[in-house]
N, C-alpha and C positions, 0 to 999 in steps of 0.2 A: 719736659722730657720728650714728649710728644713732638713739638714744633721743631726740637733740636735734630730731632732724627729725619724729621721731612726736609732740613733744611740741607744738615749733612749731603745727604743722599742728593741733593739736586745740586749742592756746589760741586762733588765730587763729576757729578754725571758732566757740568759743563766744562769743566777744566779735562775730561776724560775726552769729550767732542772736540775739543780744542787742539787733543794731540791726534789725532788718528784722521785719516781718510775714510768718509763715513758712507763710503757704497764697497771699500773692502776689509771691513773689520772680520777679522778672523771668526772663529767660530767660539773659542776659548773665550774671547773677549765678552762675545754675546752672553754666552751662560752666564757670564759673570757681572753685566750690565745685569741683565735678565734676574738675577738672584736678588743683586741689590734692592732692582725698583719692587718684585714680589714680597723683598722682607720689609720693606715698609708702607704695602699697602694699609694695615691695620694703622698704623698711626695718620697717613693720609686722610681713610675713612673719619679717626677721631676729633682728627682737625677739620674736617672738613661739618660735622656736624658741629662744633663748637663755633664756629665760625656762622655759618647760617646764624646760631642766637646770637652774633654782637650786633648792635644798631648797626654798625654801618656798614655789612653785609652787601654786596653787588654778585651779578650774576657774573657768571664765566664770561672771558672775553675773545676764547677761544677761534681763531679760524674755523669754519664748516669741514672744509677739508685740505690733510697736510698729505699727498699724494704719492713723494718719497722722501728718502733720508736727507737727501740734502735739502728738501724743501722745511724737511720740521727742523734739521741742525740750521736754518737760515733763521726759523720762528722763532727756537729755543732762544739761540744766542740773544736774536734781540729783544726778546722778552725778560730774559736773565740779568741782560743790562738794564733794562728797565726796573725792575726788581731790587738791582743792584743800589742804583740810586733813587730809589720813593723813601720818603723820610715817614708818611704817614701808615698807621699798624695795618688798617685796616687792608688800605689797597695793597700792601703789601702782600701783604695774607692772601689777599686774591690774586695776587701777579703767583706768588708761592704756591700753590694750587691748581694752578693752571699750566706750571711746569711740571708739576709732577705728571699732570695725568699728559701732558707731552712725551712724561717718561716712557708712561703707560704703552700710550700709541706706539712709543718707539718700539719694546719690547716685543706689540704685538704686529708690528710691520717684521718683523726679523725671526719669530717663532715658526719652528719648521715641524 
């Protein structure tokens, strides 16, 4: 249940980047980005420690720094596709992980 709701929320978010122009999303839009990625911190969190205990456990692959929106919707994307097609659980789980907290950044580049 856990991993469904992380996953949810990030295929929604990329297919949501997919439609919009991502330096004029409304303000409606935001809250409502912003609501989503909050209401599944708690599951992020739990997968996120579950994850650390499996063996094949990697660190974050994260850029240092995504500077604006169209810089992290250029990351997200191609990290979603990467995610997209990895057949193995593990790196999965880590590509999965790693858009979420893209989510994260996103919500907290746009909080007013």
């Amino acid at each position: 249940m856990i991993l469904r709701c992380v996953i949810r929320l990030t295929v929604e978010f990329f297919h949501s980047l997919q439609r919009v122009d991502i330096d004029s999303v409304n303000d409606f839009s935001l809250e409502y980005w912003g609501g989503s990625v909050f209401s599944g911190i708690g599951s992020f969190t739990s997968l996120s420690q579950a994850y650390r205990s499996t063996k094949g456990a990697t660190r974050s692959t994260l850029p240092q720094r995504v500077t604006s929106r169209a810089a992290l919707k250029e990351e997200f994307t191609a990290m979603y596709r990467e995610f997209a097609g990895e057949t193995n659980f593990e790196k999965r789980c880590r590509l999965l992980l790693d858009l979420f907290k893209l989510q994260i950044i996103f919500v907290g580049m746009t909080y007013d």
